[in-house]
C-alpha positions, 0 to 999 in steps of 0.5 A, spaced: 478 442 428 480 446 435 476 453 435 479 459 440 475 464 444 477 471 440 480 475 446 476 482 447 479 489 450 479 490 457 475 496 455 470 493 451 467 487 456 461 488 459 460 493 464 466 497 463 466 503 459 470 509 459 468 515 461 472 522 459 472 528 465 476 534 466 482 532 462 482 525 465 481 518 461 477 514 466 475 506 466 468 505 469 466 499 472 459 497 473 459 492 479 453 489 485 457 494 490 454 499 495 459 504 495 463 508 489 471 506 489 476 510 486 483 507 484 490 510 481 494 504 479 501 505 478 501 506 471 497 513 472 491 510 469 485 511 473 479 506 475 472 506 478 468 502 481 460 503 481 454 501 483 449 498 478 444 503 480 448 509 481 447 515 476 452 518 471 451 524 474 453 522 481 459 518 479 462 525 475 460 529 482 465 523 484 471 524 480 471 531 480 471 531 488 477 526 488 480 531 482 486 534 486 488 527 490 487 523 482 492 529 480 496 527 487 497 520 485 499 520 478 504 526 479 507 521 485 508 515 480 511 519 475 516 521 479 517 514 483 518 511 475 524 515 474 527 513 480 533 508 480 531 501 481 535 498 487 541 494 485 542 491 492 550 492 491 555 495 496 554 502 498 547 503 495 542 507 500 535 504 503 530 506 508 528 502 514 524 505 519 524 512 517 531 513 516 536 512 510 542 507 511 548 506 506 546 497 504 554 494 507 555 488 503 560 483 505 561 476 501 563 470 505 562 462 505 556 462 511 549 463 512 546 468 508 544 474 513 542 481 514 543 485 521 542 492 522 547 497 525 547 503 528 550 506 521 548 501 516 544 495 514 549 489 513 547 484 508 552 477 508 551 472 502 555 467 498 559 469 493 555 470 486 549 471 489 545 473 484 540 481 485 534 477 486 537 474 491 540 479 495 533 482 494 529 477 497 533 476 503 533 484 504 525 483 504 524 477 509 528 480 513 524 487 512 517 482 513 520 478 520 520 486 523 514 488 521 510 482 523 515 482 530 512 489 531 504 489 527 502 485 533 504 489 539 500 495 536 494 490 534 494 488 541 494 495 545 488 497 540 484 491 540 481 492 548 479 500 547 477 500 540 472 494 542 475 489 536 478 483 534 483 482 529 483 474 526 488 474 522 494 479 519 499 478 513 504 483 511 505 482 503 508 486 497 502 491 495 503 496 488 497 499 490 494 499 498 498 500 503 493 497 507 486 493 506 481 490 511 476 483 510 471 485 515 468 479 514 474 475 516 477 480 521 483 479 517 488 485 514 493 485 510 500 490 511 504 493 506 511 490 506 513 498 504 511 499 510 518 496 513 521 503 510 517 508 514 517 510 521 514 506 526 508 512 527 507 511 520 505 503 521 502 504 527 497 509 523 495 504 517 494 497 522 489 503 527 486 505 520 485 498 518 482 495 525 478 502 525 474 499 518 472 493 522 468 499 527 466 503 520 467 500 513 467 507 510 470 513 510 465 517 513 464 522 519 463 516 524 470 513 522 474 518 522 471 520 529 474 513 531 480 515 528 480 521 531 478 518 538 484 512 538 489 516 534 489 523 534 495 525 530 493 520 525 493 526 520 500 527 521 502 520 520 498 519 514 503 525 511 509 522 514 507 516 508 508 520 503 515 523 505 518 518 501 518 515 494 513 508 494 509 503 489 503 504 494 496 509 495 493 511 501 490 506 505 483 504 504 
């Protein structure tokens, strides 16, 4: 006779509970961290991440301060769900670098290929190719550019800031537009990334390599922001300008 582990809610496993404030339904977790984290996931459901030690109150005192920014995201995702999805067919608009280009499709028996022109983006496939397919071409091509660019900027702040990137990725991400393992000196970028303009990119790889001077967002760390990027705080909004899957950098 074989038995099977009955599966519980991710509600009722231990150390998650579910917290209502001010309007909002609240998953809370209790964690061996040092510091609170706060997250908005693409379905508008909102989580936080506290330590063991900290009380109620504090964590209510958390919520409440992020209320206006938790608002901000849910209302962003609301409207990104309602946004066609890119068929990558003829004629269709993308954004690269910060501008909106119409996608030029063109059917041929060659390698496939995606170059940029003045006035589009030109992608070359067999015929039949399948919208995965078409995707994936576009993404690579998205991903070849960032890591072309993401090292150059690493490069001109790694000798003034004092610091050392070990390593770096570029991937889709539903839910950061950036992250860093300060352990492993490693950050990880966001495809999206790709679509923004270069400003934008610089921004998130600075913030990135400023966590490796100071792991949270505190005074100190944006008076590093402010010392080695000073318009960062123009940049970050320039993020938010058009619609993506992703939240601020953390």
């Amino acid at each position: 006779m074989r038995f099977f582990k009955r599966k519980t809610s991710r509600a009722t496993e231990p150390g998650i509970s579910r917290l209502a404030l001010d309007g909002l339904d609240i998953e809370l977790t209790r964690k061996d961290i040092k510091r609170l984290y706060l997250r908005v996931s693409a379905d508008g459901r909102v989580r936080v991440s506290a330590p063991k030690s900290v009380p109620m109150d504090t964590v209510r005192g958390f919520v409440v301060s992020k209320r206006d920014w938790i608002r901000e995201q849910q209302d962003r995702f609301h409207v990104h769900a309602r946004l066609p999805q890119p068929e990558y067919v003829d004629g269709e608009t993308h954004f690269f670098g910060g501008r909106r280009y119409p996608l030029r499709v063109r059917e041929h028996d060659g390698p496939p290929r995606v170059t940029l022109s003045p006035d589009a983006i030109d992608l070359a496939v067999r015929p039949g190719t399948a919208k995965d397919k078409r995707r994936a071409l576009i993404e690579d091509w998205q991903r070849r550019h960032l890591k072309a660019e993401i090292p150059r900027i690493v490069a001109r702040y790694e000798g003034p800031m004092g610091v050392q990137v070990r390593e770096f990725g570029v991937k889709r991400m539903r839910t950061r537009w950036g992250t860093c393992n300060i352990r492993a000196r490693r950050i990880w970028l966001s495809l999206e990334l790709a679509k923004r303009p270069f400003e934008c990119l610089e921004y998130v790889v600075v913030h990135e390599m400023a966590h490796l001077i100071e792991a949270g967002h505190n005074a100190r760390f944006y008076a590093v922001m402010d010392e080695f990027l000073p318009g960062w705080r123009t940049h970050r909004e320039a993020l938010k300008r058009l619609p993506s899957d992703c939240d601020p950098v953390s």
